[in-house]
N, C-alpha and C positions, 0 to 999 in steps of 0.2 A: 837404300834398297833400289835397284834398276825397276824400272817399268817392266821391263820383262818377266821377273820375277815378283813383281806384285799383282803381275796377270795371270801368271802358273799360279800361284796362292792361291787367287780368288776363284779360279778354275777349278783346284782341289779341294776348293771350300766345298763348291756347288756339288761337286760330281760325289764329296762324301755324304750330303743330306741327302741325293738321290739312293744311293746307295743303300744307305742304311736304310731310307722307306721300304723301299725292297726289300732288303733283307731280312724284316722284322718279319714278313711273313713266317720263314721258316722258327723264328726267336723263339714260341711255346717249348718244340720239338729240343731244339736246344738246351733250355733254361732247365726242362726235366731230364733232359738225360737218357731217353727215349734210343734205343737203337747206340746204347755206347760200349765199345767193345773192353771188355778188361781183362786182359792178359798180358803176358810179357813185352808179345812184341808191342800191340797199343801203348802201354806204360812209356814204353823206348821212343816211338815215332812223338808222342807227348813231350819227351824231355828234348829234343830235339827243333822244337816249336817256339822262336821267339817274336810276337805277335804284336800289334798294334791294338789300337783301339780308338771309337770316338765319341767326342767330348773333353770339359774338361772340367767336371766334378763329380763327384762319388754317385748322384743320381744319374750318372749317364744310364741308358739301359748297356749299351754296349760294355762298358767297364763293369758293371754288375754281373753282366755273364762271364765275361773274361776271368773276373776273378775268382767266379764259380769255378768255372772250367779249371782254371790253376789248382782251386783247392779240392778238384775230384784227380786231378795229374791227369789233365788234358793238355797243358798247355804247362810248359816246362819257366818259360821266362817273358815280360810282358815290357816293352819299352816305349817311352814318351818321346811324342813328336812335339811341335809349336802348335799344334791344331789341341795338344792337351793340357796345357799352360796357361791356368785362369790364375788366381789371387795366389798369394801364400796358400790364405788357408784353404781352398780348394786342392790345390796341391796334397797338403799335407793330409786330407780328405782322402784322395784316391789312396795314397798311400797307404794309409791305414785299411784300406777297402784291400789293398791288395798283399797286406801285411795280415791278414785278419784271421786265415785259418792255419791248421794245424803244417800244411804243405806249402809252402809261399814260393812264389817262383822269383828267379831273378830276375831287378828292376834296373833296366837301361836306359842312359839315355846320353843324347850329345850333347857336349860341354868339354868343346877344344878351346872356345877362347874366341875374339870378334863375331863377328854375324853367327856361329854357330854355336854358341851360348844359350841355350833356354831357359837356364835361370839367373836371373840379373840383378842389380841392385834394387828394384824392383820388392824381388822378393827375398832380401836379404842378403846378398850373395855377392863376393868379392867381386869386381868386375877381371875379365882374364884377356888383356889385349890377345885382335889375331897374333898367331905363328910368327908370322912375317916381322913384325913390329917386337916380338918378344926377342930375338933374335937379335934384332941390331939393337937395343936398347940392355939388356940383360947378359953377366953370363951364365953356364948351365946352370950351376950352383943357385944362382938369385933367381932362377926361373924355378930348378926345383921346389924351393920353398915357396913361391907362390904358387906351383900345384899343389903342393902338399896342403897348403890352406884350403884349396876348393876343393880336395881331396874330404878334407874333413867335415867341410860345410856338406858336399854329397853326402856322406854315410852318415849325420846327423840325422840328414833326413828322410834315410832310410834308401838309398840309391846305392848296387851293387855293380856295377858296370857302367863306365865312360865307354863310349864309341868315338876312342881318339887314340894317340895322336895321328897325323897325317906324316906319313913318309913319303909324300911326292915331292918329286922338285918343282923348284919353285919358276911358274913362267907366268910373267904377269897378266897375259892376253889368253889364261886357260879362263871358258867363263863358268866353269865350276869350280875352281882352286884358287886359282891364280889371282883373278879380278878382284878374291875378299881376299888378298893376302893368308891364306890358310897355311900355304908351304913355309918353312921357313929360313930354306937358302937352295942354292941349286950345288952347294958342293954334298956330295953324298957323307963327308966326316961329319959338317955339322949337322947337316939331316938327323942323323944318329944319334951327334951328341944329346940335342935338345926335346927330340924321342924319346931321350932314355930320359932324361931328368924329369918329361913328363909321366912315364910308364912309373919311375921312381917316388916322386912325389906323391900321387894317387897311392901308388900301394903302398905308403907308409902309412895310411887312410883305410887300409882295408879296401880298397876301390882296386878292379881288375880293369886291367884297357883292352882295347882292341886296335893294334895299329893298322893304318889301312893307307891306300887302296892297292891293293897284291891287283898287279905287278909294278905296277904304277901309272897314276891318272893328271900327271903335273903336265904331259905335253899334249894331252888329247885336244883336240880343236873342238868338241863339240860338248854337251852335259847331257850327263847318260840319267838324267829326270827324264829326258824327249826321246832316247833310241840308244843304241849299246854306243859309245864313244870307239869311234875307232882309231886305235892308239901305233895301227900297221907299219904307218909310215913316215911315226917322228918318234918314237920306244925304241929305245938301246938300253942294251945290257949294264949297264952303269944305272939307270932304274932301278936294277936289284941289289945294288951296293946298300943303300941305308938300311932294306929290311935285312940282308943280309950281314949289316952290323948290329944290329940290334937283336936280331936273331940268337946271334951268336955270343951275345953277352951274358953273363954273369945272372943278369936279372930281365929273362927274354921275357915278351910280352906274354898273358896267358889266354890270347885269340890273335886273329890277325882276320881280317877282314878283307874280300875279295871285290873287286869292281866291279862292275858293267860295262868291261873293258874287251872290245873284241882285238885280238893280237893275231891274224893271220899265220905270218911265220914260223908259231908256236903252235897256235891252235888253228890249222888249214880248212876245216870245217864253219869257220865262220860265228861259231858260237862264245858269248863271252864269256870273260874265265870265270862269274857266279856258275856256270854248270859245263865248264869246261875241264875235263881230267886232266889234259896236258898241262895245262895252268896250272889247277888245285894240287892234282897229285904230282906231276912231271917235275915244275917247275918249285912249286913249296914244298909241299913234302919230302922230295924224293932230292933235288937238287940243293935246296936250302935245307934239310933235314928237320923239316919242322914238326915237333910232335904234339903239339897243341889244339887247343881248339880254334876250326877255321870257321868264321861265319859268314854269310852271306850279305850283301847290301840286300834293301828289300827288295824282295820279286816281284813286288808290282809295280815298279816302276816300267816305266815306259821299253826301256831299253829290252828287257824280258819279255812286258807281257802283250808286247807289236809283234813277237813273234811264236810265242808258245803260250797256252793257258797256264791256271797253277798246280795244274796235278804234273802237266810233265817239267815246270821250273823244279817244283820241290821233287821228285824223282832223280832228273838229270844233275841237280845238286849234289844230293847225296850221292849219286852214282861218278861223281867230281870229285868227292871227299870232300864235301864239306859237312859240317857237324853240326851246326847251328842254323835253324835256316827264317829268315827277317822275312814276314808276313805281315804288311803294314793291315789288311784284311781293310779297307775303307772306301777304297772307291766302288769295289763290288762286294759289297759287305757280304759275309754269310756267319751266318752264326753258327752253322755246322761243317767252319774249316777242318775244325782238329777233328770232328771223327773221319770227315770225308778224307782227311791224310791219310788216315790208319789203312782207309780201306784202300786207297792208289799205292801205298806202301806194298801191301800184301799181293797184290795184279801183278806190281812191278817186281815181287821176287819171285811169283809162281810163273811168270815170264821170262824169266833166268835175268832179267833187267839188274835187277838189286840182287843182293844175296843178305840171308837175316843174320848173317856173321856181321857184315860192313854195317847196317843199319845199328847193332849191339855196340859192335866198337864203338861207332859214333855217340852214341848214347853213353857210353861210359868214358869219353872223354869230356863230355859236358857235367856230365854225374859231379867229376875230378874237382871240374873250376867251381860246381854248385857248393858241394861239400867246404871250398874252401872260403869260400865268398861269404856264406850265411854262417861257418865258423869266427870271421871276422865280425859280422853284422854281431854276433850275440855278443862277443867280446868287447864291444864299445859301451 
């Protein structure tokens, strides 16, 4: 681990115990349910909501609420960071915490393999070399099958969603990508091949992925942890070859995940493709014909929230097309994220901003992956 990034950690350590002090203020107002709106469209902005939390045991207060809020469908889907990764049985604690009521929401988290593994031999868990190394040591078939293994070890223990594979190419001196080996070649065939054998392995598991980073974050110079990466002016169209293969396969991913990636010449506005429409819609949906669920990297990171708060990230999101929207909620905790969404949701369509049709849609292409995710989950 860089010094730099053992300084971002411990920086996120601090700024989430402030955070959360703060936020407990509002926690009462929260934890009852006080001012929660429940109608259609609320129900929709809820499903819509894939959230963080912090801690990392079942008496967090923050995960107590969270997975209140899930089981009243406030809060559609909930995913683990390293900040929520104590013991085994801790683990398998929250899980049950978040597994517990009648409504459960879908459980994310990342597990590509090297440094971005969170759960490790540790706590039982296949070890899954980075990308990079899978690649030159494996081919797709014998990589398959070692997804397919952590595939299985995830939905044992109750995990619906990988936030993987990476379809950047691969440049050694990227220091988000590149420097852990995450990509795992820079020709866009193998990109693909070894994308899919990941996307494939996992869903023999019941496990859904998310490939990412839409459009591509293998050349950016900088890590959109600290500010949107600007990808202006080293991004070519060959970027969009791997998701474009993979897209277009047989067994397309059932998300794709968007960057903090500002791309000028696409999107001239300056804003990254998380809530950029030329991006989201132009270039994914509309160019690559993608009909899936698009989700968000979280909007609080840096790259975002240096330049917009979260009511206008999650608004201009959706108003991007994207469907899923990643709300770490920790450095500025609030406990009344998800209603305060309902309510910026509803401003934002009575101001012709949103429309409750796109919000609907969206909500029912998450409904799509939920229905299929938690029919595998029972299945096993």
């Amino acid at each position: 681990m860089t010094v730099r990034r053992t300084l971002r950690r411990l920086r996120r350590y601090v700024q989430g115990g402030l955070g959360m002090a703060i936020g407990m203020l509002a926690y009462p107002i929260a934890w009852f349910g006080w001012f929660r709106p429940r109608d259609k469209l609320a129900a929709a902005v809820g499903d819509l909501l894939l959230v963080g939390f912090y801690g990392a045991s079942s008496a967090s207060p923050s995960a107590r609420l969270l997975a209140r809020q899930a089981r009243r469908g406030q809060v559609g889907a909930v995913f683990f960071v390293d900040q929520n990764i104590g013991t085994a049985e801790e683990i398998a604690g929250l899980l049950r915490l978040f597994r517990s009521g009648a409504s459960q929401p879908l459980l994310a988290i990342d597990h590509e393999g090297g440094i971005v593994q969170r759960l490790t031999a540790a706590h039982g868990f296949t070890p899954l070399p980075a990308a990079r190394d899978i690649a030159a040591t494996m081919s797709p078939a014998e990589a398959r099958s070692l997804y397919a293994q952590a595939g299985r070890e995830l939905a044992a223990l109750g995990f619906h969603i990988n936030l993987g594979p990476v379809l950047d190419v691969d440049e050694p001196t990227n220091p988000a990508i590149g420097v852990f080996g995450r990509a795992y070649s820079t020709d866009p065939e193998h990109i693909a091949a070894y994308a899919q054998a990941f996307i494939e392995g996992f869903a023999s598991a019941g496990i859904l992925c998310a490939a990412k980073h839409f459009p591509g974050h293998g050349r950016a110079v900088s890590d959109s942890h600290d500010g949107a990466a600007d990808i202006s002016a080293t991004w070519t169209e060959a970027e969009l070859d791997p998701f474009a293969r993979v897209l277009a396969s047989n067994h397309a991913p059932p998300m794709v995940m968007t960057g903090h990636l500002r791309l000028d010449p696409v999107a001239p506005d300056g804003r990254p493709a998380t809530v950029s429409a030329p991006i989201v819609t132009g270039l994914l949906r509309e160019r690559l014909r993608y009909q899936g669920v698009v989700v968000t990297d979280d909007l609080d990171m840096g790259a975002v929230s240096h330049i917009m708060g979260r009511e206008d990230a999650i608004v201009q999101a959706i108003a991007a097309g994207s469907d899923l929207l990643m709300v770490k909620n920790l450095f500025g905790y609030d406990p009344l994220m998800p209603q305060r969404a309902v309510s910026w949701v509803r401003t934002a369509i009575a101001r012709g901003v949103l429309s409750e049709e796109q919000v609907m849609a969206a909500a029912e292409r998450v409904r799509a992956i939920r229905r299929q995710a938690l029919a595998s989950s029972r299945s096993e």
